[in-house]
C-alpha positions as CSV (number, residue, x, y, z in Angstrom):
1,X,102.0,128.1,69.9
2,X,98.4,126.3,70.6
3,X,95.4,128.0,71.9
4,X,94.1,127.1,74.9
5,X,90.8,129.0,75.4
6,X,88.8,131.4,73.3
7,X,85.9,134.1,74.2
8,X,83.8,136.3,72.5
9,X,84.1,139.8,74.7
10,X,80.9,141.1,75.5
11,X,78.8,143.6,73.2
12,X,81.8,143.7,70.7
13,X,83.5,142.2,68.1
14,X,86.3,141.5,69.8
15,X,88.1,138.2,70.9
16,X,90.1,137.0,73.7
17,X,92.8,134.1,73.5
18,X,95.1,132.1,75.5
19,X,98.6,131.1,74.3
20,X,101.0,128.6,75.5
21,X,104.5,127.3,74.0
22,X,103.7,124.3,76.6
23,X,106.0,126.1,79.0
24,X,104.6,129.6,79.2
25,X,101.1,130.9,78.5
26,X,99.9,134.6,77.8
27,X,96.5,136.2,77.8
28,X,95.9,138.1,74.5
29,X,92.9,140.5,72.9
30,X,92.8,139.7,69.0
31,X,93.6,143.0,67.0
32,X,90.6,143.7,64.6
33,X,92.4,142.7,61.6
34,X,93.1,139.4,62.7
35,X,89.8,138.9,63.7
36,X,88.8,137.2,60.2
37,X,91.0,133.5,62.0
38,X,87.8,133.5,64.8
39,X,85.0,134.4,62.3
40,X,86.3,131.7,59.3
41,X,86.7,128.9,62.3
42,X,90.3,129.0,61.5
43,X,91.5,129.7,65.3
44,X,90.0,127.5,67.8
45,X,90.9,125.4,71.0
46,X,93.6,123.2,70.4
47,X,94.8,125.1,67.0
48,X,98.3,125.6,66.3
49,X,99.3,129.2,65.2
50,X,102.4,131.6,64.8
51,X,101.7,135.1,65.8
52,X,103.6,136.9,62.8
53,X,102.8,140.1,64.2
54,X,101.8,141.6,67.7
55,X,101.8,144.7,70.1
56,X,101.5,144.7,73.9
57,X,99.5,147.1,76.0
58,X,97.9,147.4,79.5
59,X,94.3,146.9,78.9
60,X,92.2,147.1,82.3
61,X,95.2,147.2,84.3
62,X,97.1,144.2,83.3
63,X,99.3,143.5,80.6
64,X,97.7,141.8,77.6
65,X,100.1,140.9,73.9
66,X,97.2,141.5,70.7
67,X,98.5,139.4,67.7
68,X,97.4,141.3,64.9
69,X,98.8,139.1,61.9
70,X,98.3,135.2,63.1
71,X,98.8,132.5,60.8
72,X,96.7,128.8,61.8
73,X,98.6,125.9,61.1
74,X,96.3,123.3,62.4
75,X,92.8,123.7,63.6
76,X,92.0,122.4,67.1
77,X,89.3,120.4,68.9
78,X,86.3,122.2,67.5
């Protein structure tokens, strides 16, 4: 899959991400334990990833996936 956007939620240490297979896309919250791909530079725009691991919730209503094992094949734009 390749990230389309990133963002830092506000007042935590938390991480949103969007994920498309170039037909679908999906909105997802990094799990804390995966957060280490954001903080290294790993997991950027334009990266490449496989989501090893993930678990889907509501969160504020809507339906959100959180990868919590991602694996960065190819770092993005920057």
């Amino acid at each position: 899959m390749q990230c389309l956007h990133t963002k830092v939620l506000e007042g935590k240490d938390r991480f949103r991400i969007v994920l498309s297979d170039s037909k679908h896309f999906v909105q997802c919250i990094l799990a804390t334990q995966a957060n280490h791909v954001m903080h290294d530079g790993q997991l950027q725009r334009g990266s490449i990833v496989r989501v090893r691991q993930c678990q889907a919730q509501s969160h504020k209503g809507k339906k959100c996936v959180f990868p919590q094992r991602v694996r960065v094949y190819c770092q993005g734009l920057g």
